[in-house]
C-alpha positions as CSV (number, residue, x, y, z in Angstrom):
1,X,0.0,0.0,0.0
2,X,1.4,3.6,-1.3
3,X,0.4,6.4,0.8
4,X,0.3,9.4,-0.7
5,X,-1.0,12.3,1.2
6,X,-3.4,15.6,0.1
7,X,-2.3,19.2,0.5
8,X,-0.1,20.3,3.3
9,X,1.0,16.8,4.7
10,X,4.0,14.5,4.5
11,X,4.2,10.9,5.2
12,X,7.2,10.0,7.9
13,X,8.9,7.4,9.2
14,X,10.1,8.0,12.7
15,X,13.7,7.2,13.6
16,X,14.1,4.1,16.4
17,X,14.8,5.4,19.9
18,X,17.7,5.1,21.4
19,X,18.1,1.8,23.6
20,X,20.9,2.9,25.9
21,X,22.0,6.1,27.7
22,X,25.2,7.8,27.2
23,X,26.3,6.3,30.5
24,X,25.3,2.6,28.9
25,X,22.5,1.7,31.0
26,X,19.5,0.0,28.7
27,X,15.9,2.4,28.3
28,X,13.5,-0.3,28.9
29,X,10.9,0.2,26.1
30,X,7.8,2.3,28.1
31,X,10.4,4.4,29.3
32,X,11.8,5.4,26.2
33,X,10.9,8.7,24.6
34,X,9.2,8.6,21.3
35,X,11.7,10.5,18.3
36,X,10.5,13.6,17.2
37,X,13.1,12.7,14.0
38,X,11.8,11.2,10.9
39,X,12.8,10.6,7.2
40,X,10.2,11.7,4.8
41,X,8.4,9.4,2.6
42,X,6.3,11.0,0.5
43,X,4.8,14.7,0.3
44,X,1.9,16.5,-0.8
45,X,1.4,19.1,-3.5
46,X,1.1,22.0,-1.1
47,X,4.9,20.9,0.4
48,X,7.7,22.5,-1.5
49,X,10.7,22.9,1.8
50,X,11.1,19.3,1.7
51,X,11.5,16.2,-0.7
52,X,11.5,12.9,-0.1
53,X,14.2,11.2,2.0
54,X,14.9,14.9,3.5
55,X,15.7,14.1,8.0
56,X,13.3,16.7,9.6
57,X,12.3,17.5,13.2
58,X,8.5,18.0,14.1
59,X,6.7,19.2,16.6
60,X,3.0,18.1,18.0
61,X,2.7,15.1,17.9
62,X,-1.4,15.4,19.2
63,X,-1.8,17.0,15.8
64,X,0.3,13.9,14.1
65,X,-1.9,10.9,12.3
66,X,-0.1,7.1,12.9
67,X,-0.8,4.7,10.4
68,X,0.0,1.3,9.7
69,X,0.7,-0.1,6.7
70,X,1.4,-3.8,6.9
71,X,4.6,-4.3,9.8
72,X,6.2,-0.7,8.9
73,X,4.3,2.3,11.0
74,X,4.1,5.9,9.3
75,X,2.9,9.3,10.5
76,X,1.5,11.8,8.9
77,X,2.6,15.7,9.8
78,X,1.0,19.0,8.6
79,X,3.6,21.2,7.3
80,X,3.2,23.3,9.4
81,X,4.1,21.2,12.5
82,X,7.9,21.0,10.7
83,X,10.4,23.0,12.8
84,X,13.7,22.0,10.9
85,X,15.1,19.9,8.3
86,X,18.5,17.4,9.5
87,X,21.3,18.0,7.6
């Protein structure tokens, strides 16, 4: 399944949170905060500051949509909601 979203949103794929502290001490999994980093996947036609496969970093994530699409998860971010691109 191909997600391709309308207007101002872009599909992402969040970045895995870190397992382990600086330190070296393991995160157990409800403890660990959820990335605000993601890779984008596809954009639409109202999105011209970022392409696909661009790192960015959004902010709320109450105004984010999660979606599954067979095992991989995506979310889908308004443009607005993008506070910086990863270089």
């Amino acid at each position: 399944m191909t997600i391709q979203p309308m207007a101002d949103y872009i599909v992402v794929q969040a970045e895995e949170a870190a397992l382990k502290t600086a330190s070296g001490l393991y995160i157990p999994g409800n403890a660990q905060e959820k990335p605000k980093t993601a890779k984008v996947i596809s954009i639409g036609k109202g999105v011209t500051e970022v392409s696909k496969g661009d790192r960015i970093i959004y902010k709320n994530e109450y105004e984010a949509t999660n979606v599954k699409s067979g095992k991989e998860e995506f979310t889908l971010v308004l443009k607005s909601n993008i506070i910086a691109t990863v270089k």
